[in-house]
C-alpha angles and dihedrals in degrees: 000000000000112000117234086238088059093050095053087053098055095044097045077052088048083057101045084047085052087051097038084065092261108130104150101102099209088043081059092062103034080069109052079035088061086049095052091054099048089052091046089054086057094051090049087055100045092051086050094046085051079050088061100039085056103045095033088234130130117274098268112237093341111214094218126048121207086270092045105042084088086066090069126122088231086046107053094027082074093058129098112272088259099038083052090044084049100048093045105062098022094042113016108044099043080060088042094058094053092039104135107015135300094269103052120109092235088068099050087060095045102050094078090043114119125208100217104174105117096172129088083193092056095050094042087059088045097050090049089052098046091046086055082058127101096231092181102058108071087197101072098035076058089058096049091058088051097057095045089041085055085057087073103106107187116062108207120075096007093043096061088076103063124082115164109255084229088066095043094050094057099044077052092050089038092057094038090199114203140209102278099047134111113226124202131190096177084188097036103159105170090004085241083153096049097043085044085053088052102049090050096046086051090047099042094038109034092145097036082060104051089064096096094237096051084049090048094051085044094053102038107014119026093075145067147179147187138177135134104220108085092213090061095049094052090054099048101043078057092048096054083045090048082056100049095262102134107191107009116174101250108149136140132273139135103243105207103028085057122074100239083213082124094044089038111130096359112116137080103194129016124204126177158117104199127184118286098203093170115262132337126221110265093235079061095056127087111252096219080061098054085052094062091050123349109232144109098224116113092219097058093043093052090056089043090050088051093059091051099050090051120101105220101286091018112135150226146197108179131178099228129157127261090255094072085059099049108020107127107199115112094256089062089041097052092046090046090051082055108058090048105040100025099043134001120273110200102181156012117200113187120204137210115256098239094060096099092041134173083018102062135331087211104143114247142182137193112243112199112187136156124227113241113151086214111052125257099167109134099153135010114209113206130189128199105214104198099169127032108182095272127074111259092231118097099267081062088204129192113261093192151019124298091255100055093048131099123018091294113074091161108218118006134027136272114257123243096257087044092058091054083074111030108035090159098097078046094058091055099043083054090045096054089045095049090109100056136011088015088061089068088051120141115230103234081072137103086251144014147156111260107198113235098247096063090049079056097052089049088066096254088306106166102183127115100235086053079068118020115093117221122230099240099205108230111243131204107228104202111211123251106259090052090063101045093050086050093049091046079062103053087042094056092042085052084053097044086048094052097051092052089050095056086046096058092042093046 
């Protein structure tokens, strides 16, 4: 977790940015994005360079060159503040902007960033600030992003990019991707799903990845990316290089202006929770999507696009809102009828309202569905999360300890009263178990299997309460006359009460 001390460093440097003239909150953090990953380059040589000093063997693609080596974080930290100021931008960015070949997609997307600190002063304050900072546990660089993703005050447009880690871990568990999948995230933003997807691949597959081919697929073709804000693109390229992907697809496109003819069946796995801006004009919309489901709401035409981009048996796990569950125009009816009798949906996960705070307290739920061109759904589970980890108020705290938060607990199990407020290593246990005991659930339940043929006679209805049966507490009525003599009785101790009190007062 981020210390308290770390938090009032970052937000005494958001206030020298402010002053330094720098008010774009995500510039904000693009650039001391761009500073944490100069000084992690300079972490990944020097363990490669301890690699060599203990086998006796040359440093292995070595990151700095002699004329570069200048060009380290240890190096230049030591300047003066103007010689530092100097190096940076002179020195540092130029390399930055050619890291990894002229050809990678990392530096497509480099080659427009600006390095916009002006002030020795400023990037003395930052580079304090990054070298208080563990590099080497993701964890907490992952919480870093979060807080200064949560500074963000407006929700909208800057909003669309967060997605708590937590959340993002599960959807990851719950699709378990392997080796040999494509991943897609066709509104990637910081890439958080794809570099998910990779840990978990790394962790999972340790010996898959070390045959050449497998390492190659993992480092040029497992992964994609789309997103149509630059800003976005460059963070997250660094972010899959921060996390040993070489050459991951992140590229820009407007996912649903752009027919996706040339994306269509390609993919193996989709994860996502793109941005649901209201509704688009339908001359901005791709036409091969309108032919999927004719609408102009951004909810429907994501669902439609990911059905697109899937090759048959290809999978999904997407954020959406409620809405997309229970709408009933003919656009969310159509698209409903679709995922049941088209393709096979496997799950609805609803989640509590709080979960995109202080963002947003729009209601949301996590579709899985497999692409089959031909049907296949016989029963849909569904699961109701009413607690995450965090509180569902906008300071979104911690209700227990680091190790009983999130879907993975390690050995042992969550309380009763622990998984009142983390269900999340419950959701994938269910889920493992859909096929089998879930399937004998009662539904009065969290969660519970729902056949087909009753999601039919509902009309297509998708949402938890169409489905969930409430505990009706059984309740005692007492006759009449017992509660008029019992209320003959209150009424003379009122009277009685009442005497002794003129009496003490005559």
């Amino acid at each position: 977790m981020i210390t308290g001390e770390l938090k009032s460093k970052i937000d005494r440097l958001w206030d020298a940015f402010w002053s330094g003239g720098i008010s774009n909150p995500l510039e904000v953090i693009e650039q001391i994005t761009y500073l944490m990953f100069v000084r992690r380059l300079d972490i990944v040589e020097q363990a490669k360079e301890n690699k060599a000093n203990r086998t006796g063997r040359p440093v292995e693609n070595p990151i700095y060159t002699d004329e570069t080596k200048p060009l380290r974080w240890s190096v230049f930290i030591n300047e003066s503040p103007e010689s530092m100021l100097t190096r940076v931008r002179d020195g540092v960015f130029p390399w930055l902007r050619m890291l990894g070949g002229k050809d990678s997609t990392y530096a497509h997307h480099m080659k427009d960033a600006r390095f916009t600190i002006t002030t020795s002063n400023l990037l003395t304050k930052a580079v304090d600030m990054i070298n208080g900072i563990d590099m080497g546990d993701k964890d907490t660089k992952g919480d870093l992003y979060e807080y200064m993703l949560g500074k963000i005050a407006t929700a909208g447009q800057n909003g669309q990019f967060r997605t708590p880690r937590h959340i993002i871990q599960l959807l990851v568990e719950m699709m378990a991707p392997q080796p040999g999948d494509e991943i897609c995230d066709p509104a990637c933003g910081t890439a958080g799903f794809l570099v998910a997807s990779a840990e978990y691949v790394e962790r999972t597959h340790r010996e898959a990845l070390l045959e050449p081919t497998r390492r190659q697929h993992f480092n040029e073709s497992m992964f994609h990316g789309f997103d149509f804000d630059n800003t976005m693109l460059r963070i997250g390229s660094m972010n899959m290089l921060l996390h040993s992907v070489e050459n991951p697809d992140i590229r820009y496109r407007d996912s649903l202006a752009e027919s996706a003819a040339g994306e269509a069946d390609r993919y193996s796995l989709i994860l996502a929770n793109p941005p649901f801006a209201g509704s688009l004009d339908h001359d901005a919309t791709a036409t091969d999507l309108q032919k999927v489901v004719k609408t102009k709401k951004t909810e429907l035409l994501f669902i439609a696009l990911f059905l697109r981009l899937l090759k048959p048996g290809g999978r999904a796990a997407v954020i959406v809102p409620d809405g997309v569950l229970s709408g009933s125009t003919k656009a969310h009816k159509d698209l409903q009828k679709l995922l049941v009798e088209g393709h096979k949906l496997d799950a609805v996960v609803k989640l509590p309202g709080g979960v995109f705070k202080p963002y947003a307290g729009v209601a949301t739920a996590i579709l899985f569905f497999t692409k089959t061109n031909s049907g296949g759904t016989d029963s849909v589970w569904f699961y109701e999360v009413t607690a995450d980890g965090w509180s569902l108020d906008d300071k979104r705290t911690p209700l227990l300890s680091d190790s009983k938060l999130g879907p993975l607990i390690g050995d042992g199990e969550l309380s009763v009263a622990e998984h009142a407020k983390n269900n999340l290593p419950d959701v994938l246990a269910r889920w493992r178990r859909r096929n089998a005991s879930e399937q004998e659930r009662g539904r009065t339940e969290q969660s519970f299997c729902v056949p087909k043929s009753e999601i039919v006679a509902q009309g297509y209805d998708l949402s938890f309460k169409r489905y969930k049966e409430i505990v009706h507490q059984k309740v005692e009525h007492r006759v009449p006359r017992e509660l008029m003599d019992e209320l003959a009785r209150i009424e003379e101790d009122i009277q009685k009460g009442m005497s002794e009190l003129k009496g003490m007062l005559g």
